[in-house]
Steps between C-alpha positions, in 0.01 A plus 500: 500500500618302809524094466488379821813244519667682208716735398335834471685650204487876376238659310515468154590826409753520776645185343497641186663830627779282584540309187507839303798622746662162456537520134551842492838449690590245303442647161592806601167581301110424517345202330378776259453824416221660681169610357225380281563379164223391292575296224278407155603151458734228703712527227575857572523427883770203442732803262476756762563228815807327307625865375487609913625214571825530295530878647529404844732187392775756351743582714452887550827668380 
C-alpha cells in the first residue's frame, strides 16, 4: 500500500519477519515452540503456556 505523503512501511509479513528475528536474538529462543497444539479447554492452554514459559525462563545448565 503506498500513502501518498507518508511513510510507506514494510509489508506485514516482512515486518513480522523482523520482529520474529528481533526476539529471537534477544531470547536467544522463539516466542514459542513451533507447531500446532490443540488444546480442550483454556484451562489446559494457560498449564501448558505457564509450564513453557518457566522452561525457557531456567537458565539452561
Amino acid at each position: 500500500m503506498k500513502v501518498i505523503g507518508g511513510r510507506n512501511l514494510p509489508a506485514p509479513g516482512e515486518r513480522f519477519d523482523r520482529l520474529q528475528r528481533t526476539s529471537h536474538q534477544l531470547l536467544g529462543c522463539g516466542v514459542g515452540p513451533k507447531g500446532v497444539f490443540r488444546f480442550k479447554t483454556f484451562e489446559e492452554f494457560n498449564e501448558w503456556k505457564m509450564q513453557t514459559s518457566l522452561r525457557r525462563a531456567r537458565p539452561s545448565s
